[in-house]
C-alpha positions in Angstrom: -24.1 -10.7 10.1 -24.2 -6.9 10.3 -21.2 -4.7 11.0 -19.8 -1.4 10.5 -16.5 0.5 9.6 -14.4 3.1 8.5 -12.3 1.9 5.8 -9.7 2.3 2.0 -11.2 1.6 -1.3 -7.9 -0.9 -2.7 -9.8 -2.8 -5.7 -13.0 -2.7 -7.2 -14.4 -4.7 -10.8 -17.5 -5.2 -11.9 -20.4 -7.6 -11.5 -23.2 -8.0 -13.4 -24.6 -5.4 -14.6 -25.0 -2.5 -12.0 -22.6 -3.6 -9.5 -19.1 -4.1 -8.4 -17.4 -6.0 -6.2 -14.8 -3.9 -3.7 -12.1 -5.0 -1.5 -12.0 -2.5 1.3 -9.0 -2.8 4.6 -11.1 -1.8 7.2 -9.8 -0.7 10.7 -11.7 -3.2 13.1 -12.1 -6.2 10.5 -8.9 -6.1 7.8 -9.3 -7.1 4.2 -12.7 -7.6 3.3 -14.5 -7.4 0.1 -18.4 -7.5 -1.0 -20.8 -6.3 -3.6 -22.1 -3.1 -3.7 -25.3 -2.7 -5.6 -25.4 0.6 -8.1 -21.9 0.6 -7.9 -21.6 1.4 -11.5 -24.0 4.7 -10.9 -22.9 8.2 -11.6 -23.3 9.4 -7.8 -21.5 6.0 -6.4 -18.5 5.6 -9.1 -17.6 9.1 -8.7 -16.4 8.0 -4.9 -15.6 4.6 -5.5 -12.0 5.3 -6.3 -8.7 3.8 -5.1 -7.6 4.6 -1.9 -11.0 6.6 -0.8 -11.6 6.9 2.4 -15.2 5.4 3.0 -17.9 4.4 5.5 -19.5 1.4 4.9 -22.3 -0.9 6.2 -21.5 -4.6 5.6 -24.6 -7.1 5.4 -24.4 -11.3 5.5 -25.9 -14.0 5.7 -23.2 -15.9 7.1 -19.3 -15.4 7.1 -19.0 -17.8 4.8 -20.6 -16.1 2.2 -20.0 -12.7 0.2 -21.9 -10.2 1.7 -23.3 -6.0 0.6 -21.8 -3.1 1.3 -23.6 0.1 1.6 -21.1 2.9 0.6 -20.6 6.6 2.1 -17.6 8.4 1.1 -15.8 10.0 4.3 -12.2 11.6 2.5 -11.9 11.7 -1.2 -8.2 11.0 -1.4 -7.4 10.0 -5.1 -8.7 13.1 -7.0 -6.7 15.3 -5.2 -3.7 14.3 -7.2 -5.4 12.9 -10.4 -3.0 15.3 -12.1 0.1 13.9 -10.6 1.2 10.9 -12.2 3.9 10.0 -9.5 1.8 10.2 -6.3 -1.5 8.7 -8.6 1.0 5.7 -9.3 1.9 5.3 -5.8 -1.6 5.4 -4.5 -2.4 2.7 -6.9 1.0 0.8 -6.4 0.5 0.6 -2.6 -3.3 0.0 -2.5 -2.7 -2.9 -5.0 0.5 -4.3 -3.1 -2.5 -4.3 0.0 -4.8 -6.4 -1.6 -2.4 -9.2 -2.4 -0.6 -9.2 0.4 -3.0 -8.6 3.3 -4.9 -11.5 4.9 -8.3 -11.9 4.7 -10.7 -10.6 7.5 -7.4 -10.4 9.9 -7.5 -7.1 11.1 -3.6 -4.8 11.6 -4.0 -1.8 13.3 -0.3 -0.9 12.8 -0.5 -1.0 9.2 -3.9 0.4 8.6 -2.5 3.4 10.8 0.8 3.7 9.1 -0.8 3.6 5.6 -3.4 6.1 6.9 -0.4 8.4 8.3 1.1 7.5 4.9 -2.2 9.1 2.4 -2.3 11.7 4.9 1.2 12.7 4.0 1.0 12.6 0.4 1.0 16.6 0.0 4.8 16.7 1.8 7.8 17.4 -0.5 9.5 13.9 0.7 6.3 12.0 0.5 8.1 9.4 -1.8 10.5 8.8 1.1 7.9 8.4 3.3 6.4 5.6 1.1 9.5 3.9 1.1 9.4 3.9 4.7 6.4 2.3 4.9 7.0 -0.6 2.1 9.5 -1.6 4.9 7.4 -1.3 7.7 4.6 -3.4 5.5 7.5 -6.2 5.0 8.3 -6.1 9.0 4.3 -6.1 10.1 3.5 -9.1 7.2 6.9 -11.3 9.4 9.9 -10.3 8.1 11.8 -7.8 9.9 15.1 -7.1 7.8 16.4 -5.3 11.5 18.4 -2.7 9.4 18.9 -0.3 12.6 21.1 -3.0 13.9 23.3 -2.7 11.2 26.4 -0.6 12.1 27.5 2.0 9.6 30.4 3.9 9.8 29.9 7.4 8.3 26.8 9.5 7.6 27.4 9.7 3.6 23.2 9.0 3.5 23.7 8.4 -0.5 26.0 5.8 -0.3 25.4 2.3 -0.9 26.2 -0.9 1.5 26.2 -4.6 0.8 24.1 -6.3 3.3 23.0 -10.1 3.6 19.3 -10.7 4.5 18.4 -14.4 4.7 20.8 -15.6 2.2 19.9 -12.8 -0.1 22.5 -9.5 -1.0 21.0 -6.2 -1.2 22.2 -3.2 -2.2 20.7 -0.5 0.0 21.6 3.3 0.4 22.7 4.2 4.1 19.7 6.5 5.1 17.1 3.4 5.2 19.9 2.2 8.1 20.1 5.4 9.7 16.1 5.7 9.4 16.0 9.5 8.3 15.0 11.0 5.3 17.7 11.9 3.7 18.8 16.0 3.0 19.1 15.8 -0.7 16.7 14.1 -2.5 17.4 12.5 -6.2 15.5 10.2 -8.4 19.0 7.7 -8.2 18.4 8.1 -4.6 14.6 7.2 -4.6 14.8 4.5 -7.5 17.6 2.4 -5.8 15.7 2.4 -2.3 12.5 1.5 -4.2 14.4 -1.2 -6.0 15.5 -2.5 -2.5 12.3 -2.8 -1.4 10.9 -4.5 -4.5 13.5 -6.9 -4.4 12.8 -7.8 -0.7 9.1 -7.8 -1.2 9.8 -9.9 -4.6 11.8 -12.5 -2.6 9.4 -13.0 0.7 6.3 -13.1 -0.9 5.7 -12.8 -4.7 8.2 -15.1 -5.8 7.6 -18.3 -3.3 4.0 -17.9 -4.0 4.0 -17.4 -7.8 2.6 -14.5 -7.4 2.6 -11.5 -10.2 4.1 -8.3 -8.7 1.9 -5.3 -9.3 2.6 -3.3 -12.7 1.8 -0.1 -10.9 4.9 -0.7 -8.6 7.1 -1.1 -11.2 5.7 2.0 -13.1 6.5 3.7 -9.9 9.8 3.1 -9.8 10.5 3.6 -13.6 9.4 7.4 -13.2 12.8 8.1 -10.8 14.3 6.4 -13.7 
């Protein structure tokens, strides 16, 4: 079985001795992951990070079976912020949240464009909003749609907070995720109680029910608006 792709870098460990094994979300075939062979080589490593953009050409011998990736790097997207902690986190937090929460070899145009709009975006001033947005949009394309444009507000105070009931569950959640703008003064309350919002909802669908951990990185995230 031979295919190829465009694709993110969202994990990678290693095996054996020269290798690693990589879980990619590729555009045509989802979450997929496979071994790549000198993967632990000066040239390859130094591309090999999470959230790279890469080209790859996966080999099988059937689909039932792990296959090889060879690895091309297309858009180096993590170095260009190694010295930003906030936007490093995120690109950590959000590639991790992927690899747990995506299917396997199911592809989702949707969200591999919208978290392709996302990295794209990570050099704006509101990029943390932006990410927000798109933790909400992952929750809506993975089933559960918390429909918060049909909620009816009844002023445009963006900071302020509403109680709101979503499948037995009370949230707290500030007015501008409603409204669905990014708000005109931006504040780490602001950006730590949305994120907290967010966490809780992803917390209650999937992490929770499933015993799953939640990603460290997430939370580091959210403790830097702190």
């Amino acid at each position: 079985m031979i295919w190829e792709d465009e694709c993110y870098l969202l994990s990678k460990r290693k095996f054996r001795e020269n290798a690693n094994i990589i879980n990619i979300f590729t555009q045509k075939k989802g979450k997929i992951d496979g071994i790549v062979y000198g993967g632990t080589s000066r040239k390859v490593r130094n591309f090999l990070q999470i959230s790279n953009k890469l080209f790859v050409s996966h080999i099988s011998k059937s689909e039932n079976r792990i296959g090889y990736f060879k690895t091309e790097l297309i858009k180096p997207i993590s170095p260009l912020y190694f010295n930003d902690k906030e936007r490093t986190t995120a690109l950590i937090s959000i590639c991790s949240l992927l690899n747990i929460l995506l299917p396997d070899s199911q592809p989702n145009k949707k969200i591999y464009d919208s978290f392709e709009n996302l990295v794209n975006s990570f050099n704006l001033v509101n990029w943390i909003f932006l990410y927000i947005y798109f933790e909400i949009n992952l929750i809506k394309e993975l089933g559960y749609d918390s429909n918060l444009t049909e909620r009816s507000i009844t002023n445009n105070k963006q900071n302020e907070l509403i109680k709101i009931n979503i499948d037995g569950h009370i949230y707290e959640i500030p007015k501008y995720l409603i409204q669905k703008k990014v708000p005109h003064n931006i504040s780490n309350s602001l950006v730590r109680k949305s994120l907290y919002f967010t966490r809780q909802m992803m917390q209650n669908k999937f992490f929770i029910p499933n015993n799953i951990l939640f990603p460290k990185s997430r939370i580091i995230l959210e403790n830097y608006f702190n």
